[in-house]
C-alpha positions in Angstrom: -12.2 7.0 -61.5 -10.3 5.8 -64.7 -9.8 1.9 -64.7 -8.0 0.3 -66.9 -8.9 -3.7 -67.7 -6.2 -5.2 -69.5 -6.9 -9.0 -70.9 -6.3 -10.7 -74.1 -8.8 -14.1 -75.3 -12.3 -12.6 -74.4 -15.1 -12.1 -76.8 -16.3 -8.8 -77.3 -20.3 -9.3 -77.9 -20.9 -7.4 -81.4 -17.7 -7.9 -82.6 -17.1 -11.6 -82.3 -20.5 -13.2 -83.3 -23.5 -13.8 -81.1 -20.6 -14.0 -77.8 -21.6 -13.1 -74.6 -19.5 -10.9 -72.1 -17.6 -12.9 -70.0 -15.6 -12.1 -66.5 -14.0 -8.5 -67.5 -16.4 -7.2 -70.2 -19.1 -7.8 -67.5 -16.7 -6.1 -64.8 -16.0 -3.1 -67.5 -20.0 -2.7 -68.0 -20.1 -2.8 -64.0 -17.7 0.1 -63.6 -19.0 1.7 -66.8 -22.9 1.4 -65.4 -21.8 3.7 -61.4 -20.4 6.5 -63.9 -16.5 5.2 -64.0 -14.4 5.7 -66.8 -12.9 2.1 -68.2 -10.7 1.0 -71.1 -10.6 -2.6 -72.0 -7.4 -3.5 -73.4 -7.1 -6.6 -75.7 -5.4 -7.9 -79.2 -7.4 -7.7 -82.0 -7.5 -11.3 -82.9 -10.0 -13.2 -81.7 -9.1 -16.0 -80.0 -12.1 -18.6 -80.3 -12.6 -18.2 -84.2 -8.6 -17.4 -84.8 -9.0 -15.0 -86.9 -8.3 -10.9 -87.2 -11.0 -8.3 -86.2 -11.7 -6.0 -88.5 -12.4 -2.2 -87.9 -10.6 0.5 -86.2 -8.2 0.0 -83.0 -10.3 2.2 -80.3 -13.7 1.5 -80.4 -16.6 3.7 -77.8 -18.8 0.2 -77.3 -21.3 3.0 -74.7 -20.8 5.8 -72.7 -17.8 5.3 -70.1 -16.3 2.5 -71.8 -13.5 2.5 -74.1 -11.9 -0.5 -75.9 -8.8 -0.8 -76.9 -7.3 -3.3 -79.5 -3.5 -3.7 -79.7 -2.0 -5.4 -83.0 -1.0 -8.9 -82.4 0.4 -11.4 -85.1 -2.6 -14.4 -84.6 -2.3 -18.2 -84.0 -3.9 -21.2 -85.3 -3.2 -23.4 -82.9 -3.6 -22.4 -78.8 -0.5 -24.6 -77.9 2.5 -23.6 -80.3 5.5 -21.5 -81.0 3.2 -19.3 -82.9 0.8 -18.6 -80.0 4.1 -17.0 -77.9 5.2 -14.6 -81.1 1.2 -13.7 -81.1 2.0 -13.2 -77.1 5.1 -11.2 -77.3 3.3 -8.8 -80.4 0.6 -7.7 -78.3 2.6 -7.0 -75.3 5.0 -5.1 -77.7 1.9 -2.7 -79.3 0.8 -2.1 -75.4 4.1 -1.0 -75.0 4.1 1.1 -78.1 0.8 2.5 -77.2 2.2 3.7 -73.7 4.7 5.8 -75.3 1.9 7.6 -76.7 0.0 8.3 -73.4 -1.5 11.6 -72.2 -1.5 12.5 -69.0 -5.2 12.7 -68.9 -5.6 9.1 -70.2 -3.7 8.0 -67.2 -5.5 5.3 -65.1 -6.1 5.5 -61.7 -6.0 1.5 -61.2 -5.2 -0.9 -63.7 -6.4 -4.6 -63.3 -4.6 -7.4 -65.4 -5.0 -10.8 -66.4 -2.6 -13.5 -65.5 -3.1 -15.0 -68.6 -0.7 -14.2 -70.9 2.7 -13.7 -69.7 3.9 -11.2 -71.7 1.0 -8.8 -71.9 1.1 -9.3 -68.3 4.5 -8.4 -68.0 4.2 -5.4 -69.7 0.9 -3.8 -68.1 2.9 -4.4 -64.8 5.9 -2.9 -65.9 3.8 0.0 -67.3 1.9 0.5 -63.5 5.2 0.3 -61.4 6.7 2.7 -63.6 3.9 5.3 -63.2 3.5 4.3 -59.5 -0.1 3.2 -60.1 -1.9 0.6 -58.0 -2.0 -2.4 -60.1 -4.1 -5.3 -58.8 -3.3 -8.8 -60.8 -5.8 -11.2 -61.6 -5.4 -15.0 -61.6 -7.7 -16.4 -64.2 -5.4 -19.1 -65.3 -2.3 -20.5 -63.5 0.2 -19.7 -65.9 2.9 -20.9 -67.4 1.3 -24.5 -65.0 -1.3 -24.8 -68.1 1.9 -24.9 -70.7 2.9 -28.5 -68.5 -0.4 -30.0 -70.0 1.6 -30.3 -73.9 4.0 -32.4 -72.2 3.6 -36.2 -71.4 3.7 -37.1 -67.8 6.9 -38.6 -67.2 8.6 -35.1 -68.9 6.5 -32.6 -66.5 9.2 -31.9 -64.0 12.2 -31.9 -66.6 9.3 -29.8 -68.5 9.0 -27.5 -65.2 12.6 -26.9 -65.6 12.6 -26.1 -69.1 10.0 -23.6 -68.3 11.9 -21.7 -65.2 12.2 -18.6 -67.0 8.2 -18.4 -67.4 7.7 -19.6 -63.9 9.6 -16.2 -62.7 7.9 -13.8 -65.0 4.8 -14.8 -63.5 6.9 -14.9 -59.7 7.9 -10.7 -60.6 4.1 -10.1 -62.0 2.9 -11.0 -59.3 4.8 -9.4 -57.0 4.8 -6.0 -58.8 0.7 -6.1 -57.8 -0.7 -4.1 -54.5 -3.2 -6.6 -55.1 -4.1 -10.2 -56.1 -7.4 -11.5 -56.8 -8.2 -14.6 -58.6 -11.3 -16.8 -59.3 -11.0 -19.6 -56.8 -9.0 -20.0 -53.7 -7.2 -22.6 -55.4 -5.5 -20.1 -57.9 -5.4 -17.9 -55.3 -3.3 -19.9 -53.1 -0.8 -20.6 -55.6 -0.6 -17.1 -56.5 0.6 -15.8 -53.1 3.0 -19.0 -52.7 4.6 -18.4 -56.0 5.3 -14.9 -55.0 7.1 -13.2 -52.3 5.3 -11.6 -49.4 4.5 -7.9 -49.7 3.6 -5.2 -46.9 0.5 -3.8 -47.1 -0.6 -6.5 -50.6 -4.3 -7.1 -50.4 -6.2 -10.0 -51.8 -9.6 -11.7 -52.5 -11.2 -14.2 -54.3 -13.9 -13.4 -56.9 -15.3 -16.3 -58.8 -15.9 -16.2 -62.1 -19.9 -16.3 -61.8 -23.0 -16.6 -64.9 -25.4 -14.3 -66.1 -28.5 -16.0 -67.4 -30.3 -12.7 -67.7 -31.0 -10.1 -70.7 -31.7 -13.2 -73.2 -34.1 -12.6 -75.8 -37.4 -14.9 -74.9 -38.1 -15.3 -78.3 -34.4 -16.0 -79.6 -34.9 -18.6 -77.0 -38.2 -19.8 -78.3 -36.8 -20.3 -81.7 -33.8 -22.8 -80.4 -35.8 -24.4 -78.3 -38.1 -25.5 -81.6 -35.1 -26.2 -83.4 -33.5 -28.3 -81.3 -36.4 -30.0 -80.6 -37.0 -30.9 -84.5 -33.1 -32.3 -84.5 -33.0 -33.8 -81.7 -36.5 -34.5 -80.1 -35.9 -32.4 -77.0 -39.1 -33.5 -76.2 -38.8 -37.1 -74.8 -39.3 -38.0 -71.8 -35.8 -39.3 -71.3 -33.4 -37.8 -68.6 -31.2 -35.8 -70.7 -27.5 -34.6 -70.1 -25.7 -31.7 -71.2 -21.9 -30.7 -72.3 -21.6 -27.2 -73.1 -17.8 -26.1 -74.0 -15.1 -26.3 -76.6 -14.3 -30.0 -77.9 -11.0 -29.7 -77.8 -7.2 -31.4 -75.0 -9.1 -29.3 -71.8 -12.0 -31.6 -71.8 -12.7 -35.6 -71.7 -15.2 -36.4 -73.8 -14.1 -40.0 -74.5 -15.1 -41.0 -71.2 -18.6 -39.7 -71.6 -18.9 -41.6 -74.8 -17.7 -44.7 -73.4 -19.8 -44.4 -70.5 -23.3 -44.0 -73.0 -22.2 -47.2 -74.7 -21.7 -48.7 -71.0 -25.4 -47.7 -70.4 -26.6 -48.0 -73.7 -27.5 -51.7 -73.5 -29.8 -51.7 -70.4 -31.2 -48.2 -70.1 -31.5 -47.4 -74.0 -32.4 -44.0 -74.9 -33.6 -43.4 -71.8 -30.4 -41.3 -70.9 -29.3 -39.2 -73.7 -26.3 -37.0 -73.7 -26.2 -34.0 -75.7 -22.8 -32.6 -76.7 -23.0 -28.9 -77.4 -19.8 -27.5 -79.2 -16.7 -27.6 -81.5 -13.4 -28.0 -81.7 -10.5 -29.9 -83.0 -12.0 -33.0 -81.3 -15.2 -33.0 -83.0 -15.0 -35.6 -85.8 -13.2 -37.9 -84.0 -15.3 -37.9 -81.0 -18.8 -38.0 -83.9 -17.3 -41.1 -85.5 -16.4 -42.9 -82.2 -20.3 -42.6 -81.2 -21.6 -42.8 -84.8 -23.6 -46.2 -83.8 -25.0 -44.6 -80.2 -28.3 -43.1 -81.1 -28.2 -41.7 -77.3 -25.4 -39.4 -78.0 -26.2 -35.9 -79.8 -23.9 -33.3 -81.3 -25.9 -30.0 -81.6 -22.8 -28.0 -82.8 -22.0 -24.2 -81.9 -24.8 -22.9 -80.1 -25.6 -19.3 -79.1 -26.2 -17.9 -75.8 -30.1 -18.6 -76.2 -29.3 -21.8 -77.7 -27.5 -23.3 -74.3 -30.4 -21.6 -72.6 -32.9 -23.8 -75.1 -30.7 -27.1 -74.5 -30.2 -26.7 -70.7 -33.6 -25.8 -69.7 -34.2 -29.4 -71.1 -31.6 -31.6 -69.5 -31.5 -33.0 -65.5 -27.6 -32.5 -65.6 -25.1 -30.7 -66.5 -21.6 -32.9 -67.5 -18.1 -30.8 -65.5 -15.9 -32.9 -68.0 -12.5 -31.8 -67.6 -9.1 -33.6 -68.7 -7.8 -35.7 -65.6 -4.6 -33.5 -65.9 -6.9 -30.3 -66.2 -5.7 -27.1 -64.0 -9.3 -25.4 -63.9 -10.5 -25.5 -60.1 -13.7 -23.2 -60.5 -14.8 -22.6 -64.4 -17.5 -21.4 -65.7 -19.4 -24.4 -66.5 -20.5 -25.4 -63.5 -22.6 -21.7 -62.6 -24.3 -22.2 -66.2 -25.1 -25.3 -65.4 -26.9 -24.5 -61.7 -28.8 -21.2 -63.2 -30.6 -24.2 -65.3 -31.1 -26.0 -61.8 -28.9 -28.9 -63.1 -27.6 -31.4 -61.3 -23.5 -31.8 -61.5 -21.5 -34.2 -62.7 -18.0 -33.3 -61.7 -14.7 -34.7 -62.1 -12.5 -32.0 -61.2 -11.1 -32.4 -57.7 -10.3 -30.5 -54.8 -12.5 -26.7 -54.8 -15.1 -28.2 -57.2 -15.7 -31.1 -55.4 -15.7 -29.3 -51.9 -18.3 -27.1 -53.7 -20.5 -30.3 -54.6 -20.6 -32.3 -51.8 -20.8 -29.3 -49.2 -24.2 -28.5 -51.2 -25.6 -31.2 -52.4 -25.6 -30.2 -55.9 -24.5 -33.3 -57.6 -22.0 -36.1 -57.5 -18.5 -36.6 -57.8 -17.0 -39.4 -60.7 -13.3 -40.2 -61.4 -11.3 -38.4 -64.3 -10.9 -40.9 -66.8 -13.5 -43.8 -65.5 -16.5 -44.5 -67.8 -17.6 -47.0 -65.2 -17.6 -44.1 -62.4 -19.8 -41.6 -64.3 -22.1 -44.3 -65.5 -22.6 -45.1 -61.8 -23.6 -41.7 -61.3 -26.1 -41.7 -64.0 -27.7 -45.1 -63.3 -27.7 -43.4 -59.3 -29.5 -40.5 -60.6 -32.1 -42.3 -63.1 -33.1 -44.7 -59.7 -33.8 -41.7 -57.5 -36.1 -38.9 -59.0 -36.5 -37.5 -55.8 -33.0 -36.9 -54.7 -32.0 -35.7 -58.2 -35.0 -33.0 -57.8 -33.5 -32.1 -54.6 -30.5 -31.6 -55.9 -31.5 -29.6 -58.9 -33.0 -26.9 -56.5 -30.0 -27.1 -54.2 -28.3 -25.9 -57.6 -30.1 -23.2 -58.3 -30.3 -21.9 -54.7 -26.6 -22.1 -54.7 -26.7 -20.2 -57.7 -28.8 -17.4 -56.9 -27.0 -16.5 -53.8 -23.5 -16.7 -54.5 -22.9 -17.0 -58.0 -24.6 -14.3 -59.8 -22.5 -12.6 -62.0 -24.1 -9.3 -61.1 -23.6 -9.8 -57.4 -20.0 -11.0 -57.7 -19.2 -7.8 -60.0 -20.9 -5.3 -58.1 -18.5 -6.9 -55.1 -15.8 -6.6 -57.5 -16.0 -3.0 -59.1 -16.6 -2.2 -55.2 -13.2 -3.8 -54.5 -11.4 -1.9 -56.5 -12.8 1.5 -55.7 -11.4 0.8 -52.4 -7.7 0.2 -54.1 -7.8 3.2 -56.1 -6.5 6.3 -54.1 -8.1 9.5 -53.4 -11.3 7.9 -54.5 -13.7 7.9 -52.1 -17.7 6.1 -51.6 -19.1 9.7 -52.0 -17.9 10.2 -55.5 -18.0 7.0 -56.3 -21.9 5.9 -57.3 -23.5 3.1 -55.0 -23.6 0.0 -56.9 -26.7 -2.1 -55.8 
């Protein structure tokens, strides 16, 4: 079948650096892998460097897969008046680029992000004109995310300032046969913001790790060089952050609660902040006299790999206002068998305390996660137990291979007039 993937904001490995696929560039090499035809639509600005890729528009990454690059204007900063013209530019090239269609580049199913409203808008607008089964994708409960720029007391005079966004993504939605999204939080919200449909489907795929097809030696080689910055080698219990330093997370609390352990435990915790982002130097100063907090920087796939195979647990730091239920962090953090440290409530924290892989603190509260850390220092044995509660959890339900194989499965079955014979089995 011909499957069209249609997202802005993910990294395309080879063109963007030493990035790693993430949810639909794994689901396109899926598809692509059983013999299906796929184009992966995005802009061609890349949206963790902000800046422009260079090179032609349509680019054959292997055999089956196609990717697509629409002009879009760029931002520099991810909350801004700028980011929506960047928005509305790439949803006017997709538009442009359908006028141009052939018939025999015509999908058979086309899956889109809710991420950004506008491209979303369009690819939907595009399927119900052509009477092809669109399934929508909840990644990111938009416009919710654009309450974050406001202060608290303005949210609900915010929420009405933003009606207008709130029923773009209301008629998205209910232009889709199907709805999936990556918890059952987003999920939920999805089908209440919409109205019901006869005969919509819908299932919840997480988002899911690969930890596989890394290059031993690339690992090797950050493992030493970490090591040699930061004496990896210790025998301290070691925790990691992994993510952008940026509004999303809450790194001020972890600081504060080092220098709240600092004084009796010493270096005997050390927290190892892995990232960048507009946070960086503020958060480097405020820590500057803490010799148990580390920056590493940007680190590369085999890098994280390096860094988490030598921490005891892995830091789910998220802003107490945050709207992420299940992210990515967590599932890199239990393929390293690492305990979690979670602040995010509801679906995460279900997760956590239903397996036993880690403990819950309070958004915000240095004393709360330094009472999970001095709880995890004093029993060895239960944080062991929990560490292979982790990667047990891992392994059998939060593969990324397992939960795109379930996936490209999925939509074989929403695509008409393709059926499990032509179709190749997908292990």
């Amino acid at each position: 079948m011909n499957v069209w993937l249609c997202v802005d904001y993910e990294p395309i490995p080879g063109l963007d650096g030493r990035s790693r696929y993430l949810r639909y560039g794994t689901l396109a090499n899926t598809l692509a892998d059983v013999g299906h035809e796929v184009t992966w639509w995005t802009s061609n600005f890349d949206h963790a460097v902000k800046s422009h890729r260079q090179g032609p528009m349509r680019i054959k990454l292997r055999p089956n897969l196609m990717l697509r690059m629409l002009a879009g204007n760029g931002y520099s900063r991810n909350i801004s008046l700028e980011r929506i013209r960047h928005n509305r530019s790439v949803a006017r090239s997709f538009r442009a680029a359908m006028q141009k269609l052939s018939v025999a580049d015509r999908p058979d199913v086309v899956m889109v992000c809710l991420h950004t409203l506008e491209f979303s808008e369009a690819v939907a607008a595009f399927a119900t004109e052509e009477n092809i089964p669109l399934v929508v994708d909840v990644v990111d409960i938009w416009p919710e995310v654009y309450l974050r720029a406001f202060p608290r007391l303005l949210k609900n005079v915010a929420k009405r300032l933003l009606r207008s966004e709130f029923l773009r993504a209301r008629r998205i939605l209910e232009s889709a046969g199907t709805i999936t999204a990556v918890s059952q939080t987003y999920l939920d919200w999805a089908l209440a913001l919409c109205s019901p449909r006869l005969g919509r489907s819908s299932a919840m795929f997480p988002l899911g790790y690969d930890n596989t097809g890394v290059d031993d030696d690339a690992v090797r080689v950050e493992s030493e060089r970490l090591n040699l910055a930061h004496d990896l080698c210790s025998g301290s219990v070691n925790l990691a952050f992994v993510g952008q330093l940026s509004h999303s997370y809450d790194l001020d609390t972890v600081v504060k609660a080092a220098r709240l352990l600092y004084p009796s435990l010493g270096s005997k915790v050390r927290f190892f902040i892995a990232g960048d982002g507009v946070d960086r130097n503020r958060l480097e100063v405020t820590a500057r006299d803490l010799p148990s907090v580390c920056f590493t920087g940007w680190l590369s796939h085999p890098g994280v790999i390096a860094l988490l195979s030598r921490c005891t647990a892995g830091l789910v730091s998220y802003a107490s206002d945050a709207t992420q239920s299940l992210p990515y962090k967590p599932f890199e953090y239990m393929a390293a068998g690492l305990v979690l440290l979670s602040c995010l409530p509801g679906e995460m924290a279900q997760l956590i305390a239903s397996n036993d892989v880690g403990m819950q603190y309070v958004a915000g509260s240095p004393e709360s996660l330094a009472a999970c850390i001095r709880a995890l220092v004093s029993d060895p044995e239960g944080c062991a137990q929990m560490r292979e509660n982790a990667r047990t959890l891992f392994e059998t339900g939060y593969r990324s291979k397992t939960i795109y194989n379930r996936l490209a499965r999925f939509l074989e079955e929403v695509a008409p007039g393709i059926s499990h014979q032509q179709a190749t089995s997908l292990a």
